[in-house]
C-alpha positions as CSV (number, residue, x, y, z in Angstrom):
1,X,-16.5,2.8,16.1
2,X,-16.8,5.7,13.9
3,X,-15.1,9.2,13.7
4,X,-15.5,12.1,11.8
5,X,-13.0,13.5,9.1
6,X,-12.6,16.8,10.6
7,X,-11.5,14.9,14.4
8,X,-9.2,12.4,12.2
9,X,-7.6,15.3,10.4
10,X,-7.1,17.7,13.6
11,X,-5.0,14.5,15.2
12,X,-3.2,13.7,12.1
13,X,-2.1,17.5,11.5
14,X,-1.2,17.5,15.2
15,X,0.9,14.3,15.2
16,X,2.6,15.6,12.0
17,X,3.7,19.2,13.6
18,X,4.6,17.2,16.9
19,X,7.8,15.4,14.8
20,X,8.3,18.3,13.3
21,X,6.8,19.3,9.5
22,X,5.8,22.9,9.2
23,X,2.6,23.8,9.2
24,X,2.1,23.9,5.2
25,X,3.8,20.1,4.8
26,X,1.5,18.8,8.1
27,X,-1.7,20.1,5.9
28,X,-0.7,18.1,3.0
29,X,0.4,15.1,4.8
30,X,-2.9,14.7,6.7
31,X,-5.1,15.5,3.5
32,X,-3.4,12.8,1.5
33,X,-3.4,10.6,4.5
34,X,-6.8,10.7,5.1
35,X,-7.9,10.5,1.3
36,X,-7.2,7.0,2.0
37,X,-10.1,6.5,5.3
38,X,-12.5,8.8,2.8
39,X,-12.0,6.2,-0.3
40,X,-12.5,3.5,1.8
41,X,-8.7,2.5,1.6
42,X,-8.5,1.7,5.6
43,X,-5.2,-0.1,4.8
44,X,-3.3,3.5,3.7
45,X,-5.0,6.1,5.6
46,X,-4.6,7.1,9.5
47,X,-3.8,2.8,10.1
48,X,-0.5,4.2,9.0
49,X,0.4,6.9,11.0
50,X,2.4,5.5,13.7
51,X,4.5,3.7,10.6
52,X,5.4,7.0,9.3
53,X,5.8,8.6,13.2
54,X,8.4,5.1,13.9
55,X,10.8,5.7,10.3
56,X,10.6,9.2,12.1
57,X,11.9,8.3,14.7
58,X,14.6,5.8,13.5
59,X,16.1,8.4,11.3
60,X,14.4,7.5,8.0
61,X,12.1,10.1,7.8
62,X,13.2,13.8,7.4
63,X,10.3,16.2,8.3
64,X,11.9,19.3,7.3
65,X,13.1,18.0,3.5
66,X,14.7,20.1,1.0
67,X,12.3,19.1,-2.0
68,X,14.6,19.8,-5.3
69,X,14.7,19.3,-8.7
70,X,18.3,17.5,-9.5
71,X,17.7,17.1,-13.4
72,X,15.0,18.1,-16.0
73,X,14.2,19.0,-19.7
74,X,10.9,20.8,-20.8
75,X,8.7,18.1,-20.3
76,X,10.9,15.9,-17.4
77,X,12.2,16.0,-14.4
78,X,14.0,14.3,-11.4
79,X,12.7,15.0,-7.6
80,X,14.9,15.0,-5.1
81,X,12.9,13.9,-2.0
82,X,15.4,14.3,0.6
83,X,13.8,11.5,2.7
84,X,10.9,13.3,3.3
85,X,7.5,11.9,3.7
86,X,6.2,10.9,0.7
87,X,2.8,12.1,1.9
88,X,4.6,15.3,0.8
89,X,6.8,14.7,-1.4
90,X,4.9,13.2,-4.3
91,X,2.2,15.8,-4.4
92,X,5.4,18.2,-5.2
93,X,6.2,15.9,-8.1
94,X,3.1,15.9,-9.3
95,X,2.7,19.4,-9.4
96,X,6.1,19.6,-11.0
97,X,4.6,16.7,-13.8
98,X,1.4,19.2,-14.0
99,X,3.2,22.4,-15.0
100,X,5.7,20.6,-17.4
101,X,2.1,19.2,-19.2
102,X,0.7,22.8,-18.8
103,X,3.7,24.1,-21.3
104,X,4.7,21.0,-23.3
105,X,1.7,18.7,-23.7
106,X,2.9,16.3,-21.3
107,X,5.1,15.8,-18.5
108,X,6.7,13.2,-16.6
109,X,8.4,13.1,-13.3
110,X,10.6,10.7,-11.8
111,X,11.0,10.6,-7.7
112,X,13.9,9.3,-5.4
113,X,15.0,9.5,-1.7
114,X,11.5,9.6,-0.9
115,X,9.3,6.9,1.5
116,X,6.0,5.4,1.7
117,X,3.5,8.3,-0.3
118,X,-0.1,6.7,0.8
119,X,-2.5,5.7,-2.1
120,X,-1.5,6.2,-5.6
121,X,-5.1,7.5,-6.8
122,X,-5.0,10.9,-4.7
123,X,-1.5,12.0,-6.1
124,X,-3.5,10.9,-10.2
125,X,-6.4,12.8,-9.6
126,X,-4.4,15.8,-8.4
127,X,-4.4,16.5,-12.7
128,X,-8.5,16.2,-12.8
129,X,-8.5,19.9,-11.5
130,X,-6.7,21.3,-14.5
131,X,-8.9,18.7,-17.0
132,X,-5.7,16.7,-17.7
133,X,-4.8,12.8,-17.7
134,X,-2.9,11.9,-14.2
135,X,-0.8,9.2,-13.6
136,X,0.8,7.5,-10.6
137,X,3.1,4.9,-9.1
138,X,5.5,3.8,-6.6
139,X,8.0,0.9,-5.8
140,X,7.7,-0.3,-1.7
141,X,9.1,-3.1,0.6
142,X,10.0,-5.8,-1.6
143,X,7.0,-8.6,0.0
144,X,5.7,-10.3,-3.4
145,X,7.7,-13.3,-5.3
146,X,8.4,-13.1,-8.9
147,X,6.3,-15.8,-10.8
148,X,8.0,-19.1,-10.0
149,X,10.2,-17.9,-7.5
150,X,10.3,-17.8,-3.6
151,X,12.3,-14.8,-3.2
152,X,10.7,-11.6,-2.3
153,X,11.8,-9.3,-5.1
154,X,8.9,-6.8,-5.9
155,X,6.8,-4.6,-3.8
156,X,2.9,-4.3,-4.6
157,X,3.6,-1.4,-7.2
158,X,0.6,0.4,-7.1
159,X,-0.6,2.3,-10.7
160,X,-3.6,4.9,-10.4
161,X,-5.0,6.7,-13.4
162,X,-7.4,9.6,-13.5
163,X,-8.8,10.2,-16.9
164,X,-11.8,13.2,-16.5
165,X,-15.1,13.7,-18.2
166,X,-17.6,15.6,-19.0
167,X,-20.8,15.4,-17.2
168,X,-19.8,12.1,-15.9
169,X,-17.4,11.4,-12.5
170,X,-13.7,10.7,-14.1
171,X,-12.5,7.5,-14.4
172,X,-9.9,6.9,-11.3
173,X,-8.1,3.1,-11.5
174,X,-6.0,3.0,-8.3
175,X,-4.2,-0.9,-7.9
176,X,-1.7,-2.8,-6.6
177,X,-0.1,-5.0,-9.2
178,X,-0.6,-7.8,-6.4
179,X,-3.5,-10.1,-6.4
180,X,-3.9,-8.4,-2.8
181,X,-1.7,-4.9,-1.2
182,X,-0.3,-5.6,2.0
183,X,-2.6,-3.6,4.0
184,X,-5.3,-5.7,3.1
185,X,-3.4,-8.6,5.2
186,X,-2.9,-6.6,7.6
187,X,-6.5,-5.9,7.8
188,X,-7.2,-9.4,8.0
189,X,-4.5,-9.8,10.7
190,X,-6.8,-7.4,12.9
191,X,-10.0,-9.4,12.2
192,X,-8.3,-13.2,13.0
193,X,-9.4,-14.3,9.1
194,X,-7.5,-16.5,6.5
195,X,-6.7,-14.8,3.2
196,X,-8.8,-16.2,0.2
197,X,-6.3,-18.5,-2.0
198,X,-4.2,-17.3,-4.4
199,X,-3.0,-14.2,-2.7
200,X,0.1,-15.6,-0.7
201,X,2.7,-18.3,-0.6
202,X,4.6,-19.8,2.3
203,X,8.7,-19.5,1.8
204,X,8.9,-22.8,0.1
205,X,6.2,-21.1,-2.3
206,X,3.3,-23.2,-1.5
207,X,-0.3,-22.0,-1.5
208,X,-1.8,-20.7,2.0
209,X,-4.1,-18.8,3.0
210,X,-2.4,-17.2,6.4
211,X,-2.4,-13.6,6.5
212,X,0.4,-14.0,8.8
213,X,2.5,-15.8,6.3
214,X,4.6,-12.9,5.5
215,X,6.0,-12.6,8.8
216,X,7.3,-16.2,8.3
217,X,9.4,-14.9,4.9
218,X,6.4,-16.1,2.8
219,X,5.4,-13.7,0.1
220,X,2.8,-11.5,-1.7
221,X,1.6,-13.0,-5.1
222,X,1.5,-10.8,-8.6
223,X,-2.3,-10.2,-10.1
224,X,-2.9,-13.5,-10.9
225,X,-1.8,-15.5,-8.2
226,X,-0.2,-18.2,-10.2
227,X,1.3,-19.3,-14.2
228,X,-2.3,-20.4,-15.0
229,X,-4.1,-17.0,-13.6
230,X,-1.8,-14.9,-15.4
231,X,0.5,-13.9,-12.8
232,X,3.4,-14.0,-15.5
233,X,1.3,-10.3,-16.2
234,X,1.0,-8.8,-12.7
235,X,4.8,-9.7,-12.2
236,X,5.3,-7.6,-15.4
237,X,3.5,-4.8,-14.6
238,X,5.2,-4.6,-10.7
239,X,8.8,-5.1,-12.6
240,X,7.4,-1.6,-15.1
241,X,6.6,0.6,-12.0
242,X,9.8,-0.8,-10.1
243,X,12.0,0.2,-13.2
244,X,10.4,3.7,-13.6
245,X,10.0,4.6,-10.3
246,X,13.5,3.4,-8.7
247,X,15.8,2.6,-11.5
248,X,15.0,5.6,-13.6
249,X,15.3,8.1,-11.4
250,X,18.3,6.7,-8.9
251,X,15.9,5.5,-6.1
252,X,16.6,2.0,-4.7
253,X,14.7,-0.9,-5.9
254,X,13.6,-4.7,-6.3
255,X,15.0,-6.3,-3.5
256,X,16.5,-2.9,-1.9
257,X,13.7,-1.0,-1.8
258,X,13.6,0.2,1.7
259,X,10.6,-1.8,4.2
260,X,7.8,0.2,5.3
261,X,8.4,-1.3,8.6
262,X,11.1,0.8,11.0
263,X,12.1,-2.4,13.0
264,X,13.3,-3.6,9.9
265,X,16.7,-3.2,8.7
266,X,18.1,-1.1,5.5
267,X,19.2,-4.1,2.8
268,X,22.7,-4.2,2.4
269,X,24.4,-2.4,-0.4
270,X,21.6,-0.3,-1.8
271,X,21.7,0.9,-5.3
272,X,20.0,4.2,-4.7
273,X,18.1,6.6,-2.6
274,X,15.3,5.7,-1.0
275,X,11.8,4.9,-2.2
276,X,10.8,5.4,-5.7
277,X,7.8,7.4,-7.5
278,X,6.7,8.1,-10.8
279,X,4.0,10.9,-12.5
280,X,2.9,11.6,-15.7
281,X,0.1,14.6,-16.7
282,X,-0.8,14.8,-19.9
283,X,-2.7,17.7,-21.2
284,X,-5.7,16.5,-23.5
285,X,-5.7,18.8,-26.0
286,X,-2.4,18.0,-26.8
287,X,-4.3,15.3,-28.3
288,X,-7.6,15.5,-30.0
289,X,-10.0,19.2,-28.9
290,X,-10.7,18.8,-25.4
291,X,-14.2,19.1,-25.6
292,X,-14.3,16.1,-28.3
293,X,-12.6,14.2,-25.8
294,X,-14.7,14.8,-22.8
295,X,-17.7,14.3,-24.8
296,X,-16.3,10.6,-25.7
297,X,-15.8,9.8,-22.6
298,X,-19.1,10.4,-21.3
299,X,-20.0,8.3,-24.1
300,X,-17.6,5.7,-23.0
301,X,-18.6,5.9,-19.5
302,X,-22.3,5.7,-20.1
303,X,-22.5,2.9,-22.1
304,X,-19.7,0.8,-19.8
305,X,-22.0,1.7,-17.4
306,X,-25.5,0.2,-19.3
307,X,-23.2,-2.9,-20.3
308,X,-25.6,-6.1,-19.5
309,X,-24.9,-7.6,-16.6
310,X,-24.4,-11.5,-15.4
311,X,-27.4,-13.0,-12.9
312,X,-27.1,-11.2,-9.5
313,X,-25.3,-8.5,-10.5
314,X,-27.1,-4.6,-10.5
315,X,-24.7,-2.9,-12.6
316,X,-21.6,-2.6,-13.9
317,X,-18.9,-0.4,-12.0
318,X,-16.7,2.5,-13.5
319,X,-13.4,2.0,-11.7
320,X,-13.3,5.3,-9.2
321,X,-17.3,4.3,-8.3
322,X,-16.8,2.3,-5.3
323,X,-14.2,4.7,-3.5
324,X,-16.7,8.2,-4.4
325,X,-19.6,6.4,-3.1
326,X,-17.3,5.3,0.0
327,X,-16.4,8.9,0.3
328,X,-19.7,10.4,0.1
329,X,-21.0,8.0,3.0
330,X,-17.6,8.8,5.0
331,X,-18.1,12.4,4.9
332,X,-21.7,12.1,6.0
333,X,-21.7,9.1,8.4
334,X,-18.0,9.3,10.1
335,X,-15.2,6.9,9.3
336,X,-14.8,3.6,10.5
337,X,-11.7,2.4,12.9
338,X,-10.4,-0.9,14.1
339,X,-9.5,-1.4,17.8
340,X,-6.7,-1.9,17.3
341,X,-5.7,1.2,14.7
342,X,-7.7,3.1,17.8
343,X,-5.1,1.5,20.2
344,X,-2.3,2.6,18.2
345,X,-3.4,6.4,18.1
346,X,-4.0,6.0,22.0
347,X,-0.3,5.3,22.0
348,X,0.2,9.0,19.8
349,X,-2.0,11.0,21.5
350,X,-0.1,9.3,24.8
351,X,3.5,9.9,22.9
352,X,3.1,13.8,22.0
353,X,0.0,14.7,24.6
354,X,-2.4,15.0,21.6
355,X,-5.9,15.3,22.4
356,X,-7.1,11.4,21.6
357,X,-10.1,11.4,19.2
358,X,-13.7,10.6,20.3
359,X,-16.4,9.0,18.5
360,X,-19.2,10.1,17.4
């Protein structure tokens, strides 16, 4: 069944003020939320709302944080999230990262004590209104195994990038540095479907293809899936984001990152606060004339896009095409639910006596 925005965002907000986040935090929570169900991320948008509403209610979610800075320079800065959402918290940091850029060129902003902050892109693209470079990452649950290891060391350690342009939409890259985010097996839990190979292991580390592996201590796999695929490079880049977002700025990470899931319990001597984030804006014309630049990268764009293709294949995609053209249709023809993320909301709008959403 499908759902418009505007219903999915009047729960959300509702559900948010019902544990208790003022009226201005409940606004930004549901939009960034909800960015995720409009890109066509179903795995981060309002399929994680009773997550967020459960570390609520176990105590590992403040609603009512005292955002701080703890530590900066002219173009730094550390953000103390005070365990707040990190639906909220990391658009503060990147606003913080965007008004360092505005007076020094660039600026970079390091999060801890913060949670789970919903898709990396929306936070990056949060510099494409002031025509600067955005960046974006977290550390999460530690679910994905280290090239030849069966330990679950990393989390999926998204990196999104918006880069704007000219006439042309702005580049957005938005990934996981897994072969697959977590979300998506938990999308394929819902459906009763195998995972395609090389995006899990069981816990002796053999190849499967059970999305339910996981709950069996099997892990996620780095981009690549194996030594041969390259996963020696995905486990690099999830080790980068873990070391800027949690060990740079006193968050917790690798192995003690805190779990997404509430029933699961806080690893055992933690070496920091809470989740980990990291931003960077970067102000173009710190670099080259800004109009020389967004010229170029029409011209890059346009001829990326003209590049020839292989036999079956229209066209060639600019990464950020998929989720604006996802959006577009969203807006227009509602937003598609899974029973069983509809069942879950039953439970919230039962929990808080919130009107339950109807379709269209």
């Amino acid at each position: 069944m499908k759902y418009t925005y505007q219903h999915l965002y009047d729960f959300a907000y509702s559900v948010f003020t019902k544990i208790g986040c003022p009226e201005a935090d409940a606004h930004t929570a549901t939009k960034v939320l909800l960015s995720a169900d409009l890109r066509g991320v179903d795995s981060h948008g309002i399929a994680r709302l009773i997550g967020y509403v459960r570390l609520w209610e176990v105590g590992r979610v403040n609603a009512t944080p005292e955002i701080k800075i703890v530590h900066e320079t002219p173009s730094t800065a550390v953000v103390d999230g005070d365990r707040g959402l990190g639906l909220v918290v990391a658009p503060y940091a990147m606003q913080v990262a965007i008004e360092k850029s505005r007076n020094a060129g660039t600026g970079w902003v390091a999060v801890k004590n913060s949670n789970h902050f919903g898709i990396a892109g929306i936070h990056a693209m949060m510099a494409l209104e002031h025509q600067m470079i955005g960046m974006a990452m977290t550390n999460a649950s530690a679910l994905v195994a280290p090239t030849f290891s069966t330990e679950r060391m990393l989390g999926t350690n998204p990196i999104a990038y918006a880069i704007p342009a000219k006439e042309q939409p702005p580049f957005v890259a938005d990934f996981a540095t897994t072969t697959a985010a977590n979300g998506k097996l938990e999308i394929l839990q819902r459906k009763k479907q195998d995972t395609p190979a090389g995006w899990v292991q069981d816990a002796d580390g053999n190849p499967s293809v059970d999305a339910n592996i996981l709950k069996r201590q099997g892990a996620l796999l780095p981009l690549g899936g194996d030594r041969v695929h390259g996963s020696h490079k995905g486990y690099a880049l999830g080790s980068i984001v873990d070391i800027l977002s949690g060990v740079l700025s006193g968050a917790s990470y690798g192995p003690w990152a805190p779990p997404f899931p509430a029933y699961v319990p806080l690893p055992q001597h933690m070496p920091g606060e809470g989740l980990g984030h990291f931003f960077g804006a970067m102000r173009v014309d710190a670099f080259r004339p800004e109009s020389e630049f967004l010229d170029q990268m029409d011209n890059w764009i346009n001829r990326f896009r003209n590049a020839a293709t292989i036999p079956g294949e229209e066209r060639v995609l600019i990464p950020g095409d998929p989720e604006r053209e996802a959006e577009a249709d969203r807006l227009q023809n509602g937003i598609p639910l899974h029973e069983d993320v509809i069942a879950d909301l039953q439970q919230l709008s039962d929990k808080f006596s919130v009107s339950m959403i109807q379709a269209i």
